[in-house]
N, C-alpha and C positions, 0 to 999 in steps of 0.2 A: 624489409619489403616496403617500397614505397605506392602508397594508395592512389588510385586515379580521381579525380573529382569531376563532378557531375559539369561542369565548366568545359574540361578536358575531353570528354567523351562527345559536348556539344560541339567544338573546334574540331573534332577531327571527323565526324560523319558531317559539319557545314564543306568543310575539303573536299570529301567523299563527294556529296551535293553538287560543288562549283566543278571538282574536278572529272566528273562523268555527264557535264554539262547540262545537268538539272533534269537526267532523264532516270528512270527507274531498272531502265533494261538491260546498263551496263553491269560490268562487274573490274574491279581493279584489284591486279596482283596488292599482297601486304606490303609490300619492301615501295614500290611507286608510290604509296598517300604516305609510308613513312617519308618518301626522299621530299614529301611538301615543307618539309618541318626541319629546322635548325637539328644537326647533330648530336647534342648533348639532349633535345629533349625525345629523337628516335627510339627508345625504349619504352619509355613513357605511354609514346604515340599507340607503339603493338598493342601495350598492358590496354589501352582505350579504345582499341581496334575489339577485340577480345571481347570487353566489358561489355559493348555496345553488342554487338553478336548477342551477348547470353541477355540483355535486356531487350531483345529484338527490334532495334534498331534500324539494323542492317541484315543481311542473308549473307551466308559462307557459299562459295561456290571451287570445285575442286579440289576438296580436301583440305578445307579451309586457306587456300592460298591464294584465294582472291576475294572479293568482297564486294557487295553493293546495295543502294539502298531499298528498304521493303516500302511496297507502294501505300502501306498502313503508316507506316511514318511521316512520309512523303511532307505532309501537310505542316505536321508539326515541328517537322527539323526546317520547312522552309522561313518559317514565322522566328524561329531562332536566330538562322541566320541573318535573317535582315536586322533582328535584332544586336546582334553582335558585331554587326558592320562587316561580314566576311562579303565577299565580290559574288556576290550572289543577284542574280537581275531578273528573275524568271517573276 
């Protein structure tokens, strides 16, 4: 079983972030913020789609098959991403 890292969880709700264009109200199917991500590491991505849900992160919507960010987060994933360099401009 390979473990997600707190790194990993950060990259892929900063996606979530850029990818739902910095707003709280969206929500995006799982398999679309996997297709952001190179192939070999799409597994991975779920396992940290997942992770981040049960850390409350982010919010499930439709039976867990789409996803988006909680506006408690909002702040702290954006201070993230600038830090990490993701295309984050908000």
């Amino acid at each position: 079983m390979i473990k997600v890292s707190d790194q990993v969880v950060i990259a892929v709700v900063c996606a979530l972030y850029d990818f739902c264009n910095y707003s709280t109200s969206c929500h995006i199917p799982l398999e679309a913020i996997a297709s952001q991500f190179p192939t070999d590491l799409r597994g991975i991505v779920k396992k940290a789609i997942k992770l981040a849900w049960r850390k409350g992160l982010i919010y499930r919507k439709g039976g867990g098959k789409s996803y988006g960010l909680n506006k408690t987060a909002y702040e702290i994933i954006k201070e993230y991403c600038i830090e990490i360099n993701q295309p984050c401009n908000a």
